[in-house]
ZAMARGU-4260 file (C-alpha; in steps of 0.2 Angstrom, whole numbers, plus 5000, padded with zeros to 4 digits):
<rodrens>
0) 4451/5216/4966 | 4461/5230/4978 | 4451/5220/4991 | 4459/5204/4986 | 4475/5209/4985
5) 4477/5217/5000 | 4471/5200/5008 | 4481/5190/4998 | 4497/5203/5006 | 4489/5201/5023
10) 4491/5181/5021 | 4506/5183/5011 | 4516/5195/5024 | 4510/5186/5041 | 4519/5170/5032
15) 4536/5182/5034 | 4538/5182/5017 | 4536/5200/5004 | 4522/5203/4996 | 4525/5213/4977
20) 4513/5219/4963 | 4515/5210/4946 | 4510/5222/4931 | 4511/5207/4917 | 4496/5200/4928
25) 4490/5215/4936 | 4490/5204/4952 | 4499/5203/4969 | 4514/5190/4970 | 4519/5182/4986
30) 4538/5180/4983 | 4546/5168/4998 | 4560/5177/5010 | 4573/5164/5003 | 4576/5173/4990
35) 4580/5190/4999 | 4590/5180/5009 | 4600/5178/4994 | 4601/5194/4988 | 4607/5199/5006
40) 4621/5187/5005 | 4625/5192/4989 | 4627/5210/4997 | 4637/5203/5010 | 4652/5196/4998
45) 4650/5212/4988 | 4653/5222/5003 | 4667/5210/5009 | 4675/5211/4992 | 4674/5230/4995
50) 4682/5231/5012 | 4696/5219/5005 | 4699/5229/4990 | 4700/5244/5001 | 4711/5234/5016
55) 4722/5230/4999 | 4725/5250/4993 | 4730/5254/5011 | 4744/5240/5011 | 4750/5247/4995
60) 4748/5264/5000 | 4758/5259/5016 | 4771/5250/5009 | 4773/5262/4994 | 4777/5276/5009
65) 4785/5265/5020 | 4799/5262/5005 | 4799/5278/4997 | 4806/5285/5015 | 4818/5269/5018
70) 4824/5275/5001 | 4824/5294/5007 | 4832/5289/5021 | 4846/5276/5012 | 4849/5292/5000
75) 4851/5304/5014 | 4866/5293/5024 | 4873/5289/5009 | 4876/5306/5002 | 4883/5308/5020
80) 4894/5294/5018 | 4901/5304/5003 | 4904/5319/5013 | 4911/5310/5025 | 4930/5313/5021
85) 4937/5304/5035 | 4948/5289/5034 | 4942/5283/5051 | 4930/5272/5057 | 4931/5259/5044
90) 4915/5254/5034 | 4912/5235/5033 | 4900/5224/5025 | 4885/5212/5030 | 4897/5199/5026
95) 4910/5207/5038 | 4896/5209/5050 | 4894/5191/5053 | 4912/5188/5053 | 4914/5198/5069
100) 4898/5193/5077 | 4903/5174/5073 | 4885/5175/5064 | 4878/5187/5079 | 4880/5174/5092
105) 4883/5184/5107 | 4869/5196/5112 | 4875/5208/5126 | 4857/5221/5126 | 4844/5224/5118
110) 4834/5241/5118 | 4825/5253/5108 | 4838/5257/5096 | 4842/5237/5091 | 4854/5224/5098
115) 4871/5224/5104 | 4882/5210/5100 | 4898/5204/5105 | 4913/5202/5093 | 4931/5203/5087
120) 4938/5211/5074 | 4953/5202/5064 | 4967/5212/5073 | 4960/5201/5090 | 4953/5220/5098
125) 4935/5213/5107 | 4921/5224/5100 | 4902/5227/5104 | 4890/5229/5087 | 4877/5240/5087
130) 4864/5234/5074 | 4852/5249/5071 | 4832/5245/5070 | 4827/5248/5051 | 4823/5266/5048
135) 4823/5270/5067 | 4825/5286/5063 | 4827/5291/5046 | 4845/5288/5048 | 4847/5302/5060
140) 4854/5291/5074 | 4866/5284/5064 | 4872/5298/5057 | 4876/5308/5070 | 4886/5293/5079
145) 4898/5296/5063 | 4898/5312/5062 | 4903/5316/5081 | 4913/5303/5088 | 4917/5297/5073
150) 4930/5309/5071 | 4934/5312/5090 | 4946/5304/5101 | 4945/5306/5122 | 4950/5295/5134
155) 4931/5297/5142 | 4924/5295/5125 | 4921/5278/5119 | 4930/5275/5102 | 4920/5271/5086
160) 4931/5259/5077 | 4916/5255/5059 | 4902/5254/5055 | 4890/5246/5042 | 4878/5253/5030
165) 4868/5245/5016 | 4851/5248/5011 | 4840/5253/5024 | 4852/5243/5037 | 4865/5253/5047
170) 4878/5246/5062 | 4891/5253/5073 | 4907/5246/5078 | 4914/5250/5096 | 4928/5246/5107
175) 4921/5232/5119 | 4919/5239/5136 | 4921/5224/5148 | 4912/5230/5163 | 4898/5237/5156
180) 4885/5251/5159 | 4886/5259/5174 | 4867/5259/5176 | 4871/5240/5180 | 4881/5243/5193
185) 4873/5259/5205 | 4854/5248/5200 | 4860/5233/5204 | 4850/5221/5216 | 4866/5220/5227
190) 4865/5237/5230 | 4846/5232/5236 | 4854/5223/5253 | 4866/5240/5255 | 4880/5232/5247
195) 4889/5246/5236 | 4897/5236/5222 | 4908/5254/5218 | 4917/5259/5231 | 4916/5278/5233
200) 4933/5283/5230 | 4929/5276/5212 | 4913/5282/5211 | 4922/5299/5213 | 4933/5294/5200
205) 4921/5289/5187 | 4911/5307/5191 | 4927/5317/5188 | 4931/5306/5171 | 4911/5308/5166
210) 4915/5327/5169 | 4929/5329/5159 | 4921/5317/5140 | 4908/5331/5144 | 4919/5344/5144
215) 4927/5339/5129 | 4912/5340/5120 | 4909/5355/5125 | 4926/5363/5123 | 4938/5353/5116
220) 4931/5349/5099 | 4931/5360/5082 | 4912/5360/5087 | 4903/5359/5104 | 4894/5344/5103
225) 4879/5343/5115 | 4874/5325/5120 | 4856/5327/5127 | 4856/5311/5134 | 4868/5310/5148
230) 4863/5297/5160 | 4870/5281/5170 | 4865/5269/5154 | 4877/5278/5143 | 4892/5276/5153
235) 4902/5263/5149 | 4918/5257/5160 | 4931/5248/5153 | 4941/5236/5163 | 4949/5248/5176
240) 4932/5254/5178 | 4936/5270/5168 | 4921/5277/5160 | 4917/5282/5143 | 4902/5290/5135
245) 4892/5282/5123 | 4876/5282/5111 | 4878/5301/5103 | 4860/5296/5092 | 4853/5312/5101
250) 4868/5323/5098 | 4868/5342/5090 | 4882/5352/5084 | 4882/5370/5085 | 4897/5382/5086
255) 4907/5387/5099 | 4901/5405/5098 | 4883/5402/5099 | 4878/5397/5116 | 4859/5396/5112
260) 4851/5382/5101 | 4835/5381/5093 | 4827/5363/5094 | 4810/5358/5091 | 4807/5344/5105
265) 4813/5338/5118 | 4827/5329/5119 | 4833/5315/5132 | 4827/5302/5142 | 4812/5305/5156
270) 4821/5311/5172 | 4835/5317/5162 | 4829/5332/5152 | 4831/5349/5157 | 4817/5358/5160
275) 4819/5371/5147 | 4818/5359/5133 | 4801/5355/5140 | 4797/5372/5141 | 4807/5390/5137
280) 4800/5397/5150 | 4813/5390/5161 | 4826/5396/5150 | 4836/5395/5134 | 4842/5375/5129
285) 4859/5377/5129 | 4876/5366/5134 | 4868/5369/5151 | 4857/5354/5147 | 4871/5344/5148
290) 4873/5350/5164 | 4858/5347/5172 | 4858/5328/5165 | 4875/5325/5173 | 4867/5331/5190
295) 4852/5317/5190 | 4864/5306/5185 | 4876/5312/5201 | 4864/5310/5212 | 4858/5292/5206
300) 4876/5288/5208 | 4876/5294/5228 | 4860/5285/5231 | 4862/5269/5220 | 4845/5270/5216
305) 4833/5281/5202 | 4829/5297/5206 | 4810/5293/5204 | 4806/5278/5214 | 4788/5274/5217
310) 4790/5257/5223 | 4799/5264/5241 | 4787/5264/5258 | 4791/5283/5263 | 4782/5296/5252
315) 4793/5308/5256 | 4807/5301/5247 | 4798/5297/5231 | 4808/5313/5223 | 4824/5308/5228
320) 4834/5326/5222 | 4819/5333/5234 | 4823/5322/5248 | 4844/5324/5246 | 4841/5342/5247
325) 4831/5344/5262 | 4841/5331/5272 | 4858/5341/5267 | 4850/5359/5270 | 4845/5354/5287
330) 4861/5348/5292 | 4856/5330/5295 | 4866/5316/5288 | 4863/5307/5273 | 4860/5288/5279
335) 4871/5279/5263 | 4883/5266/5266 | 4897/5275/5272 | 4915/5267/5277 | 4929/5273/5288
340) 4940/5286/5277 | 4934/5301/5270 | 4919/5292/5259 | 4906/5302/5270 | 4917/5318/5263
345) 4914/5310/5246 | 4897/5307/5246 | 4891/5324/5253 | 4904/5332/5239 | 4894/5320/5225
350) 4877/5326/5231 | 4881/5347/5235 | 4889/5348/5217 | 4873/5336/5207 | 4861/5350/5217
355) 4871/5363/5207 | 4871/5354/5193 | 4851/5353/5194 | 4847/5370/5197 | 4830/5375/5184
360) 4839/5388/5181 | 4851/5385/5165 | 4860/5402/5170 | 4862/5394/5189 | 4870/5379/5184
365) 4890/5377/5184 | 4900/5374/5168 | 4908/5359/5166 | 4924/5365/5170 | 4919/5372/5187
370) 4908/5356/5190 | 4930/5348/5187 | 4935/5362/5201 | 4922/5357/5212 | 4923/5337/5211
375) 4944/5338/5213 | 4943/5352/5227 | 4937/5349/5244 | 4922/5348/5252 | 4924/5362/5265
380) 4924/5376/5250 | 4906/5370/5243 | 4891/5380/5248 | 4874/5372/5247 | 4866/5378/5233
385) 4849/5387/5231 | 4833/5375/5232 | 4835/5368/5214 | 4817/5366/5212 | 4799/5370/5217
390) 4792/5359/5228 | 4774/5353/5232 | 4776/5361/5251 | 4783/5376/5242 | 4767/5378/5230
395) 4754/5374/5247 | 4763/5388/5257 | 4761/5401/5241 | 4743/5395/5240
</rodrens>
């Protein structure tokens, strides 16, 4: 019997099929793999069933979140909203929204933050909408718009006029600047073929007023107001190419008394940032920040292009503060577009106070209002400044 069995599983096994003991019949069976194949699919759409079950929770779980903070966040701007005592800007509705916009038909720019739109308000006055991504960030960004130039008024500061706020939906309303950023103008493809769309005088002019919103928000409100995102994109110039300082979704206040801040990242855009909100060990974060964001953006003005370029054929130029620096120190001239009457005066003044500005050193760098002194004085009572960083020749001599 065990004998025939095991034969009968030999036979039964070398046909690819499994080969089972019957206790009813005390006898081997020989059941066909179709019917394992069976069961292995039924194990498949049970497992399916599982993974979809499981795929199912996490939406739920995800959505369940993703609206608890939406309502969070709706709750945290509007108990702002309520605090907020105000009578300017004005709040609108959705309805208003589309009104203005003519049903948000004129896109200006689209970036992280949303979309820009193109409108007018009833009075006639052109303005530019800000619609907010949902949730960006938890309200933050629109927020601290409000809440700083809400309730400021500078002729370098671009005026917040309403804004919107329903649900997890937020906009701001903004006078309409007709020539746009100035990132447009120093990094356009015109300046490519050395063809300087500002003149110099102006670009001087558009420095001195960028110096002096700064200063304002430094000096001139109830709170010092620190930007942290100084830079050519948020520089707006109306239509005498006046500039204004925009987007304040980065903004901090602190009082005027206390000149250090405590923040937990950094802050800004890349190229822009301070070093010491990367790392203390450069120094305290401060209004000084500021300062050094101005300077990058100085010296992008003087060479109309960005300060990291990796696209250009000479390496040694990749860092352009670096390059700006050793070309000044040494005596040589700067190679820019320069016309007959004082614009070489200009542009040397631009790039000697952006190296001052840039120094790692918070403690090194000028206030604002000396950064004023400086740009309106003359060049011949400017002093190169130390080397504002440490450069890759620096670290191979110390090695």
């Amino acid at each position: 019997m065990e004998w025939k069995a095991l034969a009968g599983c030999y036979h039964c096994e070398k046909s690819r099929n499994y080969c089972g003991f019957n206790t009813t019949s005390n006898s081997t069976i020989c059941v066909k793999q179709k019917h394992f194949q069976g069961n292995g699919l039924i194990l498949g759409i049970i497992g399916g069933i599982l993974f979809l079950a499981f795929a199912f929770v996490v939406i739920l779980i995800y959505k369940y979140r993703k609206s608890r903070n939406e309502k969070q966040t709706q709750l945290k701007v509007e108990k702002f909203l309520r605090d907020y005592k105000a009578v300017n800007p004005t709040r609108y509705t959705f309805r208003d929204l589309k009104k203005i916009t003519s049903k948000f038909k004129y896109r200006l720019g689209q970036r992280g933050f949303g979309s820009v739109f193109k409108g007018k308000l009833s009075n006639g006055i052109p303005v530019a909408v800000k619609m907010l991504k949902h949730s960006k960030t938890n309200g933050e960004e629109f927020i601290n718009e409000v809440a700083t130039i809400g309730r400021i008024h500078h002729f370098n500061i671009v005026h917040l006029l309403g804004f919107f706020s329903e649900g997890a939906r937020h906009a701001l309303i903004y006078e309409f600047m007709p020539n746009g950023s100035l990132e447009k103008l120093i990094f356009s493809k015109i300046n490519n073929s050395n063809h300087r769309l500002l003149s110099w005088e102006k670009m001087l002019n558009i420095a001195i007023g960028v110096a002096h919103g700064i200063e304002y928000l430094h000096q001139g409100c109830d709170q010092r107001i620190l930007h942290f995102d100084i830079k050519p994109h948020n520089i707006l110039l109306d239509h005498n190419f006046q500039p204004k300082i925009s987007d304040f979704g980065l903004a901090k206040l602190c009082s005027k008394e206390k000149s250090i801040i405590s923040v937990t990242t950094a802050r800004g855009t890349t190229g822009y940032i301070a070093p010491e909100l990367f790392s203390r060990h450069f120094g305290e974060v401060s209004y000084k920040s500021d300062v050094f964001s101005f300077g990058m953006m100085l010296l992008e003005m003087v060479g109309c292009r960005e300060n990291f370029d990796f696209n250009i054929e000479n390496a040694s130029q990749v860092y352009f503060p670096e390059w700006i620096y050793n070309t000044m120190s040494h005596g040589e001239e700067l190679c820019l577009e320069i016309e007959e009457g004082g614009d070489e005066e200009i542009a040397k003044k631009l790039a000697i106070v952006a190296l001052w500005c840039i120094q790692w050193n918070p403690t090194e760098r000028p206030s604002m209002p000396m950064v004023i002194q400086m740009l309106e004085g003359d060049l011949q009572s400017l002093e190169i400044p130390p080397k504002p960083f440490v450069s890759s020749e620096d670290e191979m001599d110390a090695n």
